[in-house]
C-alpha positions in Angstrom: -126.8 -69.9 62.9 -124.1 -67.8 61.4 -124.2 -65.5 65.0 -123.9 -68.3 66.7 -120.5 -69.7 65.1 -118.8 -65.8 65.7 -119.7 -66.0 69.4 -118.1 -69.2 69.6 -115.0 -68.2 67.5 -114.6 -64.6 69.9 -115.2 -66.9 73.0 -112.5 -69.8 71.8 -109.9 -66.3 70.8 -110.9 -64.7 74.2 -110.1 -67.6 76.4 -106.9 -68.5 74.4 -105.6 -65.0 75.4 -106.9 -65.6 79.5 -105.0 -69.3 79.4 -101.3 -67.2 77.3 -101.7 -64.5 80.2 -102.0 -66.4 83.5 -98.9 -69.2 81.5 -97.0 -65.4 81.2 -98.0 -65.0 84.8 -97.2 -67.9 86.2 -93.6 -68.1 84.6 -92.4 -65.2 86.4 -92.1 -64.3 89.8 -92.7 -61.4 92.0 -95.6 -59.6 90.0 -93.1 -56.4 90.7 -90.2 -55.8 91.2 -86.3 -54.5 90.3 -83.8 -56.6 88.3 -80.4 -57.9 89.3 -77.8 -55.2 89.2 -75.0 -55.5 87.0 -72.5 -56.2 89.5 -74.5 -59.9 89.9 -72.7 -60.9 86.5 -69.4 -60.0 88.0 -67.2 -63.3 87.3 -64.6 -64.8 89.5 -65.8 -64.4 92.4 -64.5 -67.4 94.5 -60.6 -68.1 94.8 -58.6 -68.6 91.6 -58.9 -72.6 90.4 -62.6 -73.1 91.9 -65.9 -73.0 89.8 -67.6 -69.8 89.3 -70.8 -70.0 90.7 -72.6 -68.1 87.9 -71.1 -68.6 84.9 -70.9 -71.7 82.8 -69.2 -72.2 79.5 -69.2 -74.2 76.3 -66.5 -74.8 74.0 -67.1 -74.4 70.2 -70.8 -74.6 69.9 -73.5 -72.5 71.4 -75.4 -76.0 71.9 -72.2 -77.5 73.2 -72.5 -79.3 76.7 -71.9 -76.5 79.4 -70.5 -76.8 82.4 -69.1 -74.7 85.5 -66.8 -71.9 84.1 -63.0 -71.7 86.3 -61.3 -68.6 88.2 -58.0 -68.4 86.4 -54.9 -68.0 88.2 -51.3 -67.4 86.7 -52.8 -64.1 84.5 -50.3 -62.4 82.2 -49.3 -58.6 83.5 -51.2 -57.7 80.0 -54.6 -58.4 81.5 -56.5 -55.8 83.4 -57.3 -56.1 86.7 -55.4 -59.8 86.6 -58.1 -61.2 88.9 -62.0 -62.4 88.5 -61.2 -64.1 84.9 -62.8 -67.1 84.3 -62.2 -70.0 81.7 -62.4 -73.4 80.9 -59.7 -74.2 83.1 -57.2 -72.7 85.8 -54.9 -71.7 82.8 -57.4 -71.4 79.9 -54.4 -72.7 77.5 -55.4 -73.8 74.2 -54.1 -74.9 70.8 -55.8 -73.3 68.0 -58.6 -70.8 67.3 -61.6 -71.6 68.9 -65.0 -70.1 69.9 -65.9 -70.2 73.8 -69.9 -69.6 75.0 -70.1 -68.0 78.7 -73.1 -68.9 79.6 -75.7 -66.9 83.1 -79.2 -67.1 83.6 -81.2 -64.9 85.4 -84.9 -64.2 86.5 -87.0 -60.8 86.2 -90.5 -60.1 87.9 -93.5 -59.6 85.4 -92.8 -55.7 85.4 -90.7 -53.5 86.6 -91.6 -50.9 89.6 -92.9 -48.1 87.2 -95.3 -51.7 86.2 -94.0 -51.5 82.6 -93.9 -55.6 81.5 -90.0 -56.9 81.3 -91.3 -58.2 78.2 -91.1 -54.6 76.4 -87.6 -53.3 75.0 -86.1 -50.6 77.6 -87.9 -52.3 80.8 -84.2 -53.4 81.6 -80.9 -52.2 80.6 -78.1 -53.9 81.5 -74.4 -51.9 81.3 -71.7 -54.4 81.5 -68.3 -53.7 81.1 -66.2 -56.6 79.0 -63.1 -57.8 78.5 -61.6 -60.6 76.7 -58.7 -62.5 75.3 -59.2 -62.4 72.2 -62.4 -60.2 71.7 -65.8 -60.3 71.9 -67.8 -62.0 68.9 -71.4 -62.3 69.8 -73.8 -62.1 72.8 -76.9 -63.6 73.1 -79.8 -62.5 75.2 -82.5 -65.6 75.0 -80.9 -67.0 71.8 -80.9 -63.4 69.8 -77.9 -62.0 68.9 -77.5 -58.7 70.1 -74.6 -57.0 67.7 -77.0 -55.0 65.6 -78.7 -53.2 68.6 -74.9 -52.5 69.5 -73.6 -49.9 66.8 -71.2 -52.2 65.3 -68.7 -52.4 68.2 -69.0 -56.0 67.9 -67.4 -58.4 65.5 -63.9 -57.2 64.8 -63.0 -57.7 61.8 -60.2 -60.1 63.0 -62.2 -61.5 66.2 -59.2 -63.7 66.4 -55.9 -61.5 66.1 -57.7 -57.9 66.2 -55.3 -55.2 65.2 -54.0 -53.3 68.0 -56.2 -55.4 71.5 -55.1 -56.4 74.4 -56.9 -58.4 77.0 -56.3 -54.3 78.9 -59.1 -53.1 76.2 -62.6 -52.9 77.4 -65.7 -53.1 75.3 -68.9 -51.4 77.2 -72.2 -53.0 76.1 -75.8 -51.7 76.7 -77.9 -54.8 76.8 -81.5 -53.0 76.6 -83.5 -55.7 73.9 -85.4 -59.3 73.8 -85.1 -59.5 77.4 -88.4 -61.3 79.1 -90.3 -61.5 82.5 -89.0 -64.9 83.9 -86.1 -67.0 82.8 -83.6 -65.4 81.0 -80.0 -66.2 79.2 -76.9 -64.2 78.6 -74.4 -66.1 76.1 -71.5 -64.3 75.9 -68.8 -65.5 72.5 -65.6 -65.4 72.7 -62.8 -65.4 69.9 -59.7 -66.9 70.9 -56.4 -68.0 69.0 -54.3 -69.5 70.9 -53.0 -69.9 74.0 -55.4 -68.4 76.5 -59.2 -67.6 76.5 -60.6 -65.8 79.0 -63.7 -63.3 80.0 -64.2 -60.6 82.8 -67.2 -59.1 83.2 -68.0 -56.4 85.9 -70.6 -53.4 85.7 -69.8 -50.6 83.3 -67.9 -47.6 85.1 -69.5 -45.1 82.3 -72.4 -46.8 81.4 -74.0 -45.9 77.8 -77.3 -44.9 78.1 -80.7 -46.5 77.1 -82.6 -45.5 74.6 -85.4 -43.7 76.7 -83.1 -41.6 78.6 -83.6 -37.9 78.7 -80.9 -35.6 77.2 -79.7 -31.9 78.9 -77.2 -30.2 78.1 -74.6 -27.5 79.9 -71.6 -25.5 79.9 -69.1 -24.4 82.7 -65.7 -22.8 82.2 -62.6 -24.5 82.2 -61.1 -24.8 85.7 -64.6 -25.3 87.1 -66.3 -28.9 87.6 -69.7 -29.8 88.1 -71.4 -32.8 90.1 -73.2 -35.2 87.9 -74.6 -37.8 90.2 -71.3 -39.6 91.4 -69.4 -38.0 88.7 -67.1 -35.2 89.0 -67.2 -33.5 85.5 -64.1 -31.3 84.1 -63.8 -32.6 80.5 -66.2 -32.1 77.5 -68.5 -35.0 76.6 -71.7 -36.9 76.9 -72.3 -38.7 80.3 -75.0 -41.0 81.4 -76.4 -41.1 85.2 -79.3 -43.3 86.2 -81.3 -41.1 89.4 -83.4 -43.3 92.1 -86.5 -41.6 92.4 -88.5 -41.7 95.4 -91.4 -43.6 93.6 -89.2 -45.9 92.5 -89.0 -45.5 89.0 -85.3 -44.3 88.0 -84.5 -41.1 86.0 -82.5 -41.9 83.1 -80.3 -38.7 81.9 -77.5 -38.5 79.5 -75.5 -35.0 80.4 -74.0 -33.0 77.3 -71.2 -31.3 79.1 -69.0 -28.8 77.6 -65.8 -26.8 79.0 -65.3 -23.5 77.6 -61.5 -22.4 77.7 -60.4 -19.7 79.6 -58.3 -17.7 77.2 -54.7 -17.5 79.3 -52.4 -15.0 77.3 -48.8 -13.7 78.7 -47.1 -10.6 78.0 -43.2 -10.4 78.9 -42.5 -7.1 77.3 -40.8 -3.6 78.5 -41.2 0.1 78.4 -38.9 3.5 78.5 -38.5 5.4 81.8 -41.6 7.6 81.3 -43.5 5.5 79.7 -46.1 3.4 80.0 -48.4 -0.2 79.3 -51.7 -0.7 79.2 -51.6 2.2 82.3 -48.9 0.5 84.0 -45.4 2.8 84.4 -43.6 0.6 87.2 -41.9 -2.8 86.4 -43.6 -5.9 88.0 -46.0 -8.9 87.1 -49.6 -7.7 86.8 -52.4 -10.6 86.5 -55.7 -9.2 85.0 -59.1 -11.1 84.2 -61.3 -9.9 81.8 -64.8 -11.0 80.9 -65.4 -13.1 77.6 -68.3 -13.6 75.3 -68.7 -17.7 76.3 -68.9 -16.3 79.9 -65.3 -17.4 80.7 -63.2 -14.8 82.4 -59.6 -14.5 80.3 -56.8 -13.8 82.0 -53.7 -11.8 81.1 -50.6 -12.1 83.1 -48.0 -9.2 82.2 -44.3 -9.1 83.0 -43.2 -5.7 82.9 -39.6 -4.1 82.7 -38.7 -0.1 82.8 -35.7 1.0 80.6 -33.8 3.6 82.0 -32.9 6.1 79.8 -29.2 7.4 79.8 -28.7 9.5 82.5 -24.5 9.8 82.6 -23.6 12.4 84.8 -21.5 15.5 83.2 -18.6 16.8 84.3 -17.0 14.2 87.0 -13.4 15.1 87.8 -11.1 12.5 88.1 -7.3 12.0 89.5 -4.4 10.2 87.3 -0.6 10.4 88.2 2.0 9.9 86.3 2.6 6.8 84.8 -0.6 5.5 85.7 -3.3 4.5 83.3 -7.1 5.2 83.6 -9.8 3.2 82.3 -13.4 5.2 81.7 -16.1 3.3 81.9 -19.6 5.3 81.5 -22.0 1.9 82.1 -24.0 -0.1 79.8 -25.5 1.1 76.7 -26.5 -0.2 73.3 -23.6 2.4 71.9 -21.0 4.8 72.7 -19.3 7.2 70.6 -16.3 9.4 72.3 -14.5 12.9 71.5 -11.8 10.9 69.5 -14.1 8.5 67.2 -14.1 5.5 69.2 -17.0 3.2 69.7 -15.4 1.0 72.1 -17.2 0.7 75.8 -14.8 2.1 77.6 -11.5 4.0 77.3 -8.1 4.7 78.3 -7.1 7.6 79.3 -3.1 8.1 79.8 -3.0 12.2 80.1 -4.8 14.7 81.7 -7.9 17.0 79.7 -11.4 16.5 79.2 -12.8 13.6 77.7 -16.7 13.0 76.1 -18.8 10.2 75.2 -22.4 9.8 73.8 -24.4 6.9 74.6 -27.4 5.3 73.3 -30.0 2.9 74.3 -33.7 2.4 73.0 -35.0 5.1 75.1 -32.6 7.9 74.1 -29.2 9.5 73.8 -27.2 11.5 76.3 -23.5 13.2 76.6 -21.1 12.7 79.5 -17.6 14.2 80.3 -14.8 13.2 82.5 -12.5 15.7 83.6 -9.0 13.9 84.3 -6.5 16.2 86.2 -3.5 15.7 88.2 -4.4 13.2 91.0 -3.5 12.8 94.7 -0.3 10.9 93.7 1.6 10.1 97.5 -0.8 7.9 99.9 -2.5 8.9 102.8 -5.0 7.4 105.5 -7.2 9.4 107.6 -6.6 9.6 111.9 -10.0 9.1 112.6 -13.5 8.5 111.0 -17.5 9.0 111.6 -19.3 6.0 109.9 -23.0 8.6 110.5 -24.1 8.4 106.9 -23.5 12.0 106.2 -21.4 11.0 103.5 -18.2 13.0 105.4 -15.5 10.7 106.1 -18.2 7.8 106.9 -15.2 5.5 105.6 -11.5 4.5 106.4 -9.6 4.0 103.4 -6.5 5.0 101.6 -6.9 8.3 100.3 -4.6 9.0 96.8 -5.3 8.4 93.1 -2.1 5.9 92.3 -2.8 2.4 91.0 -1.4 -0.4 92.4 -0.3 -4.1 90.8 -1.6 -5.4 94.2 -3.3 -4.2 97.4 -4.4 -5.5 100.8 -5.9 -3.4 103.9 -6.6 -4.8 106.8 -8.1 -3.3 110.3 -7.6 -5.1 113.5 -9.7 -4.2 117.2 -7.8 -3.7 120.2 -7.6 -7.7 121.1 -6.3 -8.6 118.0 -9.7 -9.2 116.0 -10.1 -8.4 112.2 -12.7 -6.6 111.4 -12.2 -5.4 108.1 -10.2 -6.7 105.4 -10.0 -6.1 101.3 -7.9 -6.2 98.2 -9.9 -3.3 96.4 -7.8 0.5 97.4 -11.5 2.2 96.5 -13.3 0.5 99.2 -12.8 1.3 103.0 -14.3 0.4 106.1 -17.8 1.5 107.6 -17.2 0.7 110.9 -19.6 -2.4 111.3 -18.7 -6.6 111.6 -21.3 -9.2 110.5 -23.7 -6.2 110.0 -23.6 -4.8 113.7 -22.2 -1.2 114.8 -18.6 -1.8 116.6 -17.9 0.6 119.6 -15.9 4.0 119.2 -12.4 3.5 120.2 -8.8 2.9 119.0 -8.2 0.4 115.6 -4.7 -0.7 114.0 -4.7 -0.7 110.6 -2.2 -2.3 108.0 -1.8 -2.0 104.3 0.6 -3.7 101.9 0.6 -2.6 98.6 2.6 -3.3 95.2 3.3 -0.5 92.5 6.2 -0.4 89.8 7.3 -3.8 91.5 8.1 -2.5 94.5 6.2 -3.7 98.0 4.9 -1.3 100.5 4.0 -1.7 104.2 2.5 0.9 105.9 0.4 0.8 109.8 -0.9 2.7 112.0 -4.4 3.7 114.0 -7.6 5.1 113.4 -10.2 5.9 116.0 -13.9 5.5 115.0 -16.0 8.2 116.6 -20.0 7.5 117.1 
C-alpha cells in the first residue's frame, strides 16, 4: 500500500513538470532563434511631436497608467544628438522633481541559436547606451531592478541635481540578467527636477561586455594600430567585440590592448672642428632608431653643429694714408686680447707698424698680425678687366687705400644701360647683370666720391675682355 502512494506522488510531480514545460513552451515563440538588436530600443523614431511607437511612459509610479511616450522638439544645445528624445510631451516641461517610467516590451524565442534557454542569465545581453535629463535612477527588466548587477553606476547620489551632468553624459548599461523566453519588459526611471525630462536610448558604441566573454590580451608599439573587429585600436585599454560565427553562436571577446611608447629623445648639441659625436664629424640632423627591450624601436634625432676653431691668418698687409683711420676687425670669437692690452673686438689703427691679437673660442686659441704700411693714397681705375676667375684683375673697381665720407660707382653699356652700381669703394664689378655674362666691349664708368668734405667726380672707360 505504502508503494502504491510513492508511485502516485512521482507520477502527480512528473506530470506537474510535463504540464510547467509545454505552459514554458507555449509562451514563447520560435523554439529558436536571435533576439532583437539593440538598435530596436532606439527612441524617437517618427517626427518630433508624434507618439513613439515603442516606448510608453508613466509619470511618478511604476504602476502609473502608461501611455504612448512623445518625440520632443525644441531640445536645448546641451543635449546630445538633440534629436530621437522622447517625453511625456512635445516639451517635457515640468514643475518639480518627479520620477518618469519608460516603459518597451519585447519577445525572445525559447533559446537562443547555440539552444541555451533565454531563461538562463547570459543567454541575452543587451548594450544600450543612455542618456537622460536628469539621470538615470532605476531600470527594470520584468519587474527586477537591475542596479546591483550594474557596478554601482546607477543611483547618483543626487539623481535629481547630480554634480557635474548634463543631458551630453552617457551612461552604458549591460542588461545581461532576469531576462525570460517570451514576454518581456524594460522599465527605464528617470530623475528629473524641473523643467525638462527626457530619455534617449540608442545601442552602446563601446559595448561592456557579458560576463561569459573570453579575455586576450596584446601589445603593439605606439604609432601602430590594430583591427579589432570594427575597431581601429591606438590607445591602451579594454575593448569588447561580439564575432558572428558561422554556426551561429557569437564569440564574445573583451581585448586587453596596450601601446608601448616609443622612446623619442632629441639631441641639439655641437662639436670642435676635428671632432666628433657619436661617430658623426659633419654638422646636419641625423635620425637613428634603435631597438628597445618592450620591442619598440626608439628613435634619436640629432642636430649637429661644427665649431670652427680659430684660424686667423698671420701676417696680412694692409694700406692706411694719412689722416685716415683703420678699423681691424679679426671676426668673431669668444675673446680677443691685442699687443697693447685691449680686449675690445676690434681696433683702430691710426699709424703704420705691426699689430697682434689672440683670439679664443671653445675650440682653441690662435694669434693673428696685421701689417699696416703706407697705402696707395691717390685713386686709380684700371683700362680694362678679365672677369675669368683667376683671381687677376677679375674686377673693376677703384684701386687706392683712402677712405671716403661717401662713395658711388656706377658702370653704364654702350646704349646707356646700368649694369653695375654701389656705394661700397671695396667692391667692383664682375662683369655679369641679373646673373648672366655681358659681352666684351667698351663700358663708361662714373664715380663720385666725398673725402675731407670735398666732392669728387671722375669718368672714364673700361673694356671687359672674355
Amino acid at each position: 500500500m505504502r508503494r502504491t502512494t510513492v508511485c502516485r506522488f512521482y507520477m502527480v510531480f512528473f506530470l506537474v513538470g510535463v504540464l510547467q514545460y509545454q505552459e514554458s513552451v507555449a509562451q514563447c515563440s520560435p523554439q529558436m532563434g536571435a533576439p532583437p538588436p539593440a538598435s530596436a530600443f532606439n527612441t524617437g523614431q517618427v517626427a518630433p511631436g508624434a507618439n513613439d511607437p515603442k516606448w510608453t511612459i508613466a509619470l511618478d509610479s511604476i504602476t502609473g497608467q502608461y501611455r504612448p511616450a512623445i518625440v520632443m522638439s525644441g531640445l536645448p544645445s546641451i543635449y546630445y544628438n538633440r534629436t530621437n528624445w522622447i517625453s511625456f510631451s512635445p516639451s517635457g516641461e515640468h514643475t518639480s522633481n518627479r520620477f518618469f517610467f519608460y516603459r518597451m516590451s519585447i519577445d525572445l524565442p525559447c533559446f537562443n541559436l547555440c539552444g541555451k534557454s533565454y531563461n538562463e542569465e547570459n543567454a541575452y545581453c543587451l548594450n544600450l547606451d543612455l542618456y537622460a535629463d536628469n539621470s538615470i535612477y532605476e531600470i527594470f527588466i520584468n519587474g527586477v531592478p537591475e542596479s546591483a548587477n550594474l557596478g554601482g553606476i546607477i543611483p547618483l547620489s543626487n539623481p535629481f541635481n547630480p554634480a557635474n551632468h548634463t543631458p551630453g553624459d552617457k551612461t552604458t548599461v549591460s542588461l545581461c540578467k532576469n531576462w525570460k523566453a517570451g514576454a518581456n519588459t524594460i522599465i527605464i526611471q528617470i530623475a528629473s527636477s524641473a523643467t525638462v525630462a527626457g530619455l534617449l536610448v540608442e545601442p552602446a558604441i563601446s559595448p561592456l561586455p557579458p560576463p561569459d566573454a573570453d579575455s586576450v590580451s596584446t601589445t603593439i608599439c605606439e604609432g601602430e594600430a590594430i583591427q579589432f573587429g570594427n575597431l581601429h585600436l591606438t590607445k591602451s585599454g579594454y575593448y569588447f567585440q561580439s564575432f558572428p560565427m558561422p554556426s551561429g553562436c557569437d564569440s564574445n571577446v573583451v581585448l586587453d590592448l596596450t601601446v608601448h611608447p616609443r622612446s623619442f629623445t632629441e639631441i641639439d648639441t655641437s662639436i670642435c672642428e676635428g671632432d666628433n659625436y657619436a661617430g658623426y664629424t659633419i654638422g646636419g640632423t641625423y635620425t637613428n632608431t634603435f631597438a628597445s627591450v618592450n620591442g619598440c624601436d626608439s628613435v634619436r634625432r640629432l642636430v649637429l653643429s661644427v665649431r670652427e676653431k680659430p684660424k686667423p691668418e698671420s701676417g696680412i698687409t694692409i694700406g692706411l694714408c694719412a689722416g685716415d683711420t683703420l678699423l681691424i676687425s679679426p671676426g668673431i670669437y669668444s675673446s680677443y686680447l691685442w699687443q697693447d692690452g685691449s680686449t675690445q673686438d676690434y681696433l683702430v689703427v691710426k699709424n703704420t707698424g705691426l699689430y697682434s691679437v689672440t683670439v679664443s673660442n671653445s675650440c682653441g686659441s690662435a694669434t693673428k698680425q696685421y701689417q699696416v704700411k703706407e697705402g696707395i693714397c691717390e685713386t686709380f681705375f684700371p683700362n680694362a678687366f678679365t672677369p675669368n676667375n683667376d683671381r687677376k684683375n677679375d674686377v673693376f673697381k677703384i684701386l687706392t687705400d683712402l677712405k671716403f665720407q661717401e662713395f658711388q660707382l656706377s658702370i653704364y653699356n654702350r646704349w646707356g644701360q646700368q649694369v653695375f652700381n654701389t656705394k661700397n669703394p671695396l667692391l667692383g664689378w664682375d662683369g655679369y647683370l641679373n646673373n648672366k655674362e655681358q659681352p666684351s666691349g667698351t663700358y663708361i664708368w662714373r664715380c663720385i666720391f666725398k673725402r675731407s668734405n670735398l666732392v669728387t667726380q671722375l669718368k672714364g672707360t673700361v673694356i671687359l675682355i672674355r
